[in-house]
N, C-alpha and C positions, 0 to 999 in steps of 0.2 A: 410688591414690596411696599408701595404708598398706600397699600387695602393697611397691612399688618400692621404698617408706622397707626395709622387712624385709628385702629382695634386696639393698639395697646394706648395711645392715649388717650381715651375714652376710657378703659377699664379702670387707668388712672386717677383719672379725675373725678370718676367715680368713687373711687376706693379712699379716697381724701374730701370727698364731701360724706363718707358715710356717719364720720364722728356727728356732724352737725343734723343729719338726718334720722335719727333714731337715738337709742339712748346708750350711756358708756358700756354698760356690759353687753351688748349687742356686737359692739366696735371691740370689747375686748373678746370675747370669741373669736370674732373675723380676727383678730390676731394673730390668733394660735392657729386657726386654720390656714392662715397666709403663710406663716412658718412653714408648717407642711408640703404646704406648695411650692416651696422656695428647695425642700427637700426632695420635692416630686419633680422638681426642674433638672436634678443633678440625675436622675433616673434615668428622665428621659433623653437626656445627654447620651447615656451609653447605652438604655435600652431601644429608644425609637430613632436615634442616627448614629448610633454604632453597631446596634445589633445582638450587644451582651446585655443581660439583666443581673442586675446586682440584687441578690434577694436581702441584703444585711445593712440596706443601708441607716439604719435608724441606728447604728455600731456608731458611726459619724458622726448624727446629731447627735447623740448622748454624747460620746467624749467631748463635744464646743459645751455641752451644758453642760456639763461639769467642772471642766475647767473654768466656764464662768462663774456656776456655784462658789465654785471654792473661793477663786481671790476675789467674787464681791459677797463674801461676809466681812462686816465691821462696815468702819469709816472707810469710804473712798474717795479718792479723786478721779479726775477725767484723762490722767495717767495710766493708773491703773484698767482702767477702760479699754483704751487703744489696747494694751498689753493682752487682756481679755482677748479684743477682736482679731491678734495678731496670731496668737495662739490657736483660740479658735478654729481659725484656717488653715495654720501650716501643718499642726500635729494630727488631724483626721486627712492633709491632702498627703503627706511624708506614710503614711500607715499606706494610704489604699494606693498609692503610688508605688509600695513595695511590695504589696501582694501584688499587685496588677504584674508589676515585671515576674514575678514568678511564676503565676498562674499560665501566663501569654507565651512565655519565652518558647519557642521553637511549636507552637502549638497552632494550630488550624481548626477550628472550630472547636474551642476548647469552651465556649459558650455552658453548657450544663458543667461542667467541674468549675467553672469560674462560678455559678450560679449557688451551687451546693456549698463551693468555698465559703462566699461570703455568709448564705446562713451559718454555716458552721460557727463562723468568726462572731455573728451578733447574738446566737445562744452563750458562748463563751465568753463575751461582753458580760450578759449579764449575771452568768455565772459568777463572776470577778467582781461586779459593782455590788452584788448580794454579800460576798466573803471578806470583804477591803473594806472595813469598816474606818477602818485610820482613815482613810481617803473618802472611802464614795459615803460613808454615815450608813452602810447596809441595806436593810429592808427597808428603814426609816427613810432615808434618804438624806441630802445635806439639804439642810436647814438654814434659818437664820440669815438669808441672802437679803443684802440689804437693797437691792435695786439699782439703778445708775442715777448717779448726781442730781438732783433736781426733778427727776422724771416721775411720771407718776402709771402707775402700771396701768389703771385703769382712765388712763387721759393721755398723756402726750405721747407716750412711748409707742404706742399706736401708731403714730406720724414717722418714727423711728424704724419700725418692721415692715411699713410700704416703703419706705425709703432703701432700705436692705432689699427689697426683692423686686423695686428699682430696676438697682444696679446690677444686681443678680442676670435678671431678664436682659437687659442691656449687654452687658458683658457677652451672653449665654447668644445671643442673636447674634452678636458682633464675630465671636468664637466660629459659629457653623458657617460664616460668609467667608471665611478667612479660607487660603488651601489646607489648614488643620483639617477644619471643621467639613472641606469639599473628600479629603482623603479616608475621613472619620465615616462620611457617607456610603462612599466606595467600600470600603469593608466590610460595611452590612450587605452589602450589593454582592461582591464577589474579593472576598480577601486571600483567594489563593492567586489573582489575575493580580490584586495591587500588589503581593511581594514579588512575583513577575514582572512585576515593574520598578523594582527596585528601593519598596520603602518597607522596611523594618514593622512592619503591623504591629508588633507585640508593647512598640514604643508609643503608637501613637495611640492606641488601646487603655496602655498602661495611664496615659498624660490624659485620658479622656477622663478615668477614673476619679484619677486623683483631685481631676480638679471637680465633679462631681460629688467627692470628699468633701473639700475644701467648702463648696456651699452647703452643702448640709452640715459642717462646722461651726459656716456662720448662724444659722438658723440656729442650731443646739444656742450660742453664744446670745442671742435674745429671746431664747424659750426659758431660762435660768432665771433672771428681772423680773419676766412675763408670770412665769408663776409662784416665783418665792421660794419652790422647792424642785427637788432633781430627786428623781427615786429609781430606781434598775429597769421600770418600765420603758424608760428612755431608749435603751439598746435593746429591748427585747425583739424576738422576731414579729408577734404579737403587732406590734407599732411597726415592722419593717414592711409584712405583708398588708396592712392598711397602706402604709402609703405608694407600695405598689397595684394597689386597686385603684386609690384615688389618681394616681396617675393614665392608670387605662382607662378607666371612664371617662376623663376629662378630655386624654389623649395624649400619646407619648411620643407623636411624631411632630409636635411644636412645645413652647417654654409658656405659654398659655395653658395649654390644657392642662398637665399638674396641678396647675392654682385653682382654674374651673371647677376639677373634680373633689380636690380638697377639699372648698369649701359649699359643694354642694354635696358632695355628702357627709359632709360634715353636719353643717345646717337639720340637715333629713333625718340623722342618725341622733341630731341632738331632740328633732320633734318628736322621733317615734318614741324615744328609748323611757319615756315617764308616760306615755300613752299606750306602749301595744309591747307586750310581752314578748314577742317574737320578731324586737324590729328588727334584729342580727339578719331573720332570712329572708326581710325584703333588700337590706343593702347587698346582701352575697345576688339573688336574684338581679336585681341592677348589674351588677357586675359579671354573670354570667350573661344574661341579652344585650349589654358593650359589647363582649368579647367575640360573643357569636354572630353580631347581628352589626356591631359599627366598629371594626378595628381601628379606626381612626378615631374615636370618641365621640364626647361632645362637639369639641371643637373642630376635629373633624368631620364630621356632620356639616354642622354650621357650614363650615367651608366649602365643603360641596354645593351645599344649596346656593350661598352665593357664587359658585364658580358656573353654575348653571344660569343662574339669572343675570347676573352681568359678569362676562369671560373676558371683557376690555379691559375693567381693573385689573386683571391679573396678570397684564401684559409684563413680561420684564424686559429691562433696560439692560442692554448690554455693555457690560464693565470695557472701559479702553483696555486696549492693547498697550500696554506699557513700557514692552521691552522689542528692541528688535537683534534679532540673533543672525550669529553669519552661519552657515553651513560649516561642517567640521571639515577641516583643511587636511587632518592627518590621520592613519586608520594603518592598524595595528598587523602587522605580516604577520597571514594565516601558516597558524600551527595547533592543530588539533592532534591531540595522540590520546587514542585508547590503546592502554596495555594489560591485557590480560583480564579484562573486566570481568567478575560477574555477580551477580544479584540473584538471590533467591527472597523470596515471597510462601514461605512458610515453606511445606519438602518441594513448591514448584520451583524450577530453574530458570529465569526471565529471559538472562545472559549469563552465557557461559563460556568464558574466558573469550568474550567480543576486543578483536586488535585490529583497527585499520589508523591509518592514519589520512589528514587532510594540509597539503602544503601549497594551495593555489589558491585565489580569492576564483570568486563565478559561484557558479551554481552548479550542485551537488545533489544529487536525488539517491534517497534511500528509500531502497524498493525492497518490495519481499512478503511470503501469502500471511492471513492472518495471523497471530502470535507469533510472528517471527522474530520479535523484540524491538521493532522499530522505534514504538513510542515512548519503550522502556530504555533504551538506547538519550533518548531525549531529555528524562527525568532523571536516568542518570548524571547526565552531563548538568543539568540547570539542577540539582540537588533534592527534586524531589524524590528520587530511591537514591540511599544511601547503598553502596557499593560493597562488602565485603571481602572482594579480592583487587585487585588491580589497582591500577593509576589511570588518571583521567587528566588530561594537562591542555591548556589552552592558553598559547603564548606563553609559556612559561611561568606558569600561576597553577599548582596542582590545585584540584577542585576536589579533592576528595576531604568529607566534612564542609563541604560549602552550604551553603542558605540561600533559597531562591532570592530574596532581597539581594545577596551579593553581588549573583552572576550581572546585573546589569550595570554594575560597579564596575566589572571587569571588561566588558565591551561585549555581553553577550544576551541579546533580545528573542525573545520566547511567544511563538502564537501556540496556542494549545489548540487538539484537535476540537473539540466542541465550543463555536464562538462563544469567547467569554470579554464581554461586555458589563456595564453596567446598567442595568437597563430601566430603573426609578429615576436616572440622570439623562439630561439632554447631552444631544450627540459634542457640545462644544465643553460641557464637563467632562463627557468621557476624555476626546482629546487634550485639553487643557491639565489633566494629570498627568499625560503620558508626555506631556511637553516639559513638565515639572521636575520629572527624571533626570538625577544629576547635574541640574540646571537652577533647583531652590535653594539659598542658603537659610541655614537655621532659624533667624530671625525673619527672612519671608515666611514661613510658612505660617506665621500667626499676625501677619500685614496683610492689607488689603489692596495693595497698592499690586503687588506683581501677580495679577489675577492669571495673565496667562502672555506670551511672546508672539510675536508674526519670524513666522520661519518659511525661507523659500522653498523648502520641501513640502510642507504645510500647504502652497499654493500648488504645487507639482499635485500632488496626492489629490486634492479637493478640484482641479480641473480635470482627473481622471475618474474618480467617484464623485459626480456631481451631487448626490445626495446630502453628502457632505458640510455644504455652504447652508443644509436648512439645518441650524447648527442650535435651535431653540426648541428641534423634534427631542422627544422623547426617546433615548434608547432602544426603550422596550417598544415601541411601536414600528420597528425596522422590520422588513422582510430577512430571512435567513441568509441568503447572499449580500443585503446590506450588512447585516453584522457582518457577518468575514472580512467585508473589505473594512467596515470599522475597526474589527480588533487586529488585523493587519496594518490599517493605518496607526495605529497605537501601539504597536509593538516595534515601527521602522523609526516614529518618531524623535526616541531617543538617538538616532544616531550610530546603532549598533555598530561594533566589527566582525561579528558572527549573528547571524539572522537565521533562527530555528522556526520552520514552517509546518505544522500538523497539517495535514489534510487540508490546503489552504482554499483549493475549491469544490471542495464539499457543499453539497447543496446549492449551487451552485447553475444558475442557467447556461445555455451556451452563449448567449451577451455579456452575460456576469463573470461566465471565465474568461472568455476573451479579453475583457476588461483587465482582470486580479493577472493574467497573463503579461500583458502589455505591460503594467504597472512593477510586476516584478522583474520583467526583463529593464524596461527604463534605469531602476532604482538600482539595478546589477551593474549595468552599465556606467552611472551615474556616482556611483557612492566609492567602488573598488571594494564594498562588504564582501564576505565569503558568506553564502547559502548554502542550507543544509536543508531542503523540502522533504517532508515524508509526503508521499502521493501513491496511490493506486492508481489512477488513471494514465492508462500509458501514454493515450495521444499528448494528456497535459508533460507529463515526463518526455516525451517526443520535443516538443514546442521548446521544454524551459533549458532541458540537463544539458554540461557539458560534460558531468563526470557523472557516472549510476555503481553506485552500490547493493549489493543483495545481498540482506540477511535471510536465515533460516534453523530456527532453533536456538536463537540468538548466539549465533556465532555468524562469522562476515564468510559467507559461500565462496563471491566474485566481485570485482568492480572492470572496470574501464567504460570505453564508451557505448552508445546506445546497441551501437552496431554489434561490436564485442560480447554484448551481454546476453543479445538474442541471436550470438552463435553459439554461445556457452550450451554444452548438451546438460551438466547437472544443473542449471537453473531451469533451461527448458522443460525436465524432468518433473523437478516440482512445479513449474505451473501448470503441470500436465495431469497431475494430480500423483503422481510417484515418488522417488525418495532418491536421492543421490546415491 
């Protein structure tokens, strides 16, 4: 964090000595190019730490420049101004604010229709700025923009467009430190795990947009001053897909890189374009050896190379503990009912009128041979297969039309079969959101202050998974048994009254299960939770169940106990490889 603070103030104080260093229209180019950048920041907002690409975003800087066009023609004041920047912002953040909640709503990687949306939307832009003559002045463009107050386009207003992308960069760092900006990460990582974990993706998606919007608003609102005119090239795709390059080049996994790329090929494309007739296929070239050869950019480049030569500066400082939390004192009497469920998946039957019921908190093993419906069983109840026949009820809250985001609203925590972590995050982010579950109010999740709580479970869990306490490792550098007991630890977190367990020791050593054994027996005993494990391994189903279920063709065969199950002769049947 103290490298980046340095990096950015230096680029600074660079970019404020350049007026003095060279000559005005030099400093007025890097202007416009800094606009760009300032555009390419809102990009990489949602493309390098959300994970969506907005391919229209130059729709946003044109509406700020326009609207600035317009009310600074004539005489102004520094009224009028504000009015300008205030606009600027809200009308392109309010537009991509309301696509984004459309686009997202109940959607899981809806990435390429979100990405086609927004071309759509900035060919259409300029389809409208071409035809709206009353407003946009058409081909022509609007005219006659008198500037801002006193400023001078080719002098101070310079001082004016570093000072915008300033704050921009500030804001936009301060934003990804925040748990927005940590949950905004996660969902590039694995966005079907965070609404398993209880946050609305499509909201925080949407709010990444907008505000995304909202500065390439601003930048349209001093691109208008900047050149004296606004023409339909402003919204055009043309300008959308540049500044989606100069973002990749630069680098779209920091608020730097945008600006880097901007205005270096900017700069490039301005030397080649009056000396070499074909400068278009050296800048596309450039942009295809980024993509293939430094997905992190320029600046990520850079980065590496210093992360190679001195790995001390990169040390981080671990944010206090700000809250302390008691254990949950009260937990919800188990009542689980499937009636009559079932689920088809095109003419296949998943579940076929599946009815048991669960009225005991402990642990519950559903057992039964491949396709049996077990895990479909599972995503029924947490909403990811919607149901077509039956009722589905848990504590008296029917789940039928539920939202994964909800079930953990309702008291109901979800491990999915294949560990789903985040794995670009250190093992104390991953935790640190699943602590956030139902625990963050509105207003934390854009503070800094409630970075993450101390929970006595949290010490329980992390004196059983020692791995745990190195809590600045990398996700993704976890052995496959460390992930399980992470996304197990991340899924008990919140507190659950119903704890759904995929395959929980899977991959799993004989230390490693014995361990994830121990830890679910403690936490059974400990919590009064009701467990639902899906397990194939019988000895684990030995060790954990007090009650065992068998499906089979996704209807419920038998339950009772261990003993009962494996006297049952049609279950024995089919594990025998037979048929009831």
């Amino acid at each position: 964090m103290a490298f980046s603070l340095v990096i950015n103030i230096v680029m600074f104080a660079i970019l404020i000595a350049i007026p003095f260093l060279t000559n005005s229209y030099s400093a007025y180019q890097l202007g416009l190019y800094l606009l760009y950048g300032m555009v390419g920041q809102g990009i990489a907002l949602c493309w390098g730490k959300g994970g969506f690409l907005p391919l229209g975003q130059a729709l946003f800087f044109g509406i700020g420049a326009y609207i600035s066009g317009k009310l600074l023609q004539g005489d102004i004041g520094w009224g009028i101004v504000l009015l300008v920047l205030l606009l600027s912002i809200i009308v392109p953040a309010t537009i991509a604010a309301l696509v984004g909640l459309l686009v997202f709503d109940r959607q899981i990687g809806s990435g390429p229709y979100f990405s086609l949306i927004t071309l759509a939307l900035s060919l259409l832009g300029y389809q409208l700025a071409n035809s709206q003559v009353w407003l946009t002045g058409g081909f022509n463009g609007l005219t006659g923009i008198s500037g801002l107050p006193g400023i001078d386009s080719y002098g101070n207003l310079y001082f004016f467009i570093v000072g915008a992308l300033l704050l921009s960069t500030i804001f936009l760092v301060y934003l990804i430190r925040t748990p927005f900006g940590q949950m905004l990460e996660a969902i590039r990582e694995n966005e079907e795990r965070v609404q398993f974990l209880g946050i609305h993706t499509s909201w925080v998606k949407a709010v990444a947009f907008a505000i995304s919007g909202a500065v390439a608003g601003l930048a349209g609102a001093f691109f208008a001053p900047h050149q004296g005119i606004v023409t339909p090239q402003v919204v055009g795709f043309i300008l959308s897909a540049e500044l989606v390059i100069w973002t990749a080049v630069g680098g779209r996994f920091g608020f730097i890189g945008p600006v880097i790329g901007a205005v270096a090929i900017g700069f490039l494309a301005s030397g080649l374009r009056d000396s070499f007739a074909y400068w278009e296929v050296v800048v596309a070239l450039v942009f295809v050896l980024v993509v293939l050869k430094m997905p992190g950019g320029l600046s990520g480049m850079s980065l590496s190379f210093f992360k190679q030569f001195f790995p001390n500066i990169f040390s981080r400082e671990q944010a206090p503990r700000s809250k302390i939390i008691p254990a949950k004192q009260s937990i919800l009497k188990p009542s689980l009912i499937f009636e009559n469920v079932s689920v088809n998946i095109g003419p296949v039957s998943v579940l076929n009128e599946l009815s048991f019921s669960i009225k005991s908190s402990g642990i519950h093993c559903l057992i039964g041979p491949n396709g049996a419906g077990k895990t479909s069983a599972l995503n029924a109840l947490t909403g990811k297969l919607s149901f077509n026949k039956g009722e589905i009820f848990w504590s008296e809250n029917s789940l039928k039309g539920v939202r994964p985001s909800r079930t953990p609203k309702i008291g109901i925590g979800r491990k999915l079969q294949v560990p789903s972590i985040f794995p670009n995050l250190s093992i104390r982010q991953n935790i640190d959101i699943a602590l956030w579950v139902n625990r963050l109010r509105l207003n934390e999740f854009f503070s800094m202050s409630p970075y993450s709580w101390d929970l006595k479970l949290l010490e329980e869990l992390q004196s059983s998974f020692l791995f745990l306490r190195e809590d600045q490792e990398l996700a993704g550098n976890l052995s496959v048994g460390q992930r399980q007991m992470l996304d197990f630890t991340m899924t008990v977190l919140a507190e659950p009254d119903l704890i759904l367990l995929d395959e929980p020791c899977a991959g799993l050593s004989k230390g490693e299960t014995e361990e994830m054994i121990e830890a679910i027996s403690k936490l059974a005993l400990s919590s009064g939770a009701t467990f639902i494990i899906v397990e194939h391994d019988m000895q684990v189903v030995e060790l954990l169940s007090e009650h065992v279920f068998v499906m089979h063709q996704g209807k419920m065969l038998a339950e009772g106990s261990l003993e009962e199950i494996r006297a049952n002769k049609e279950v024995r049947a089919i594990y025998a490889g037979g048929s009831k």
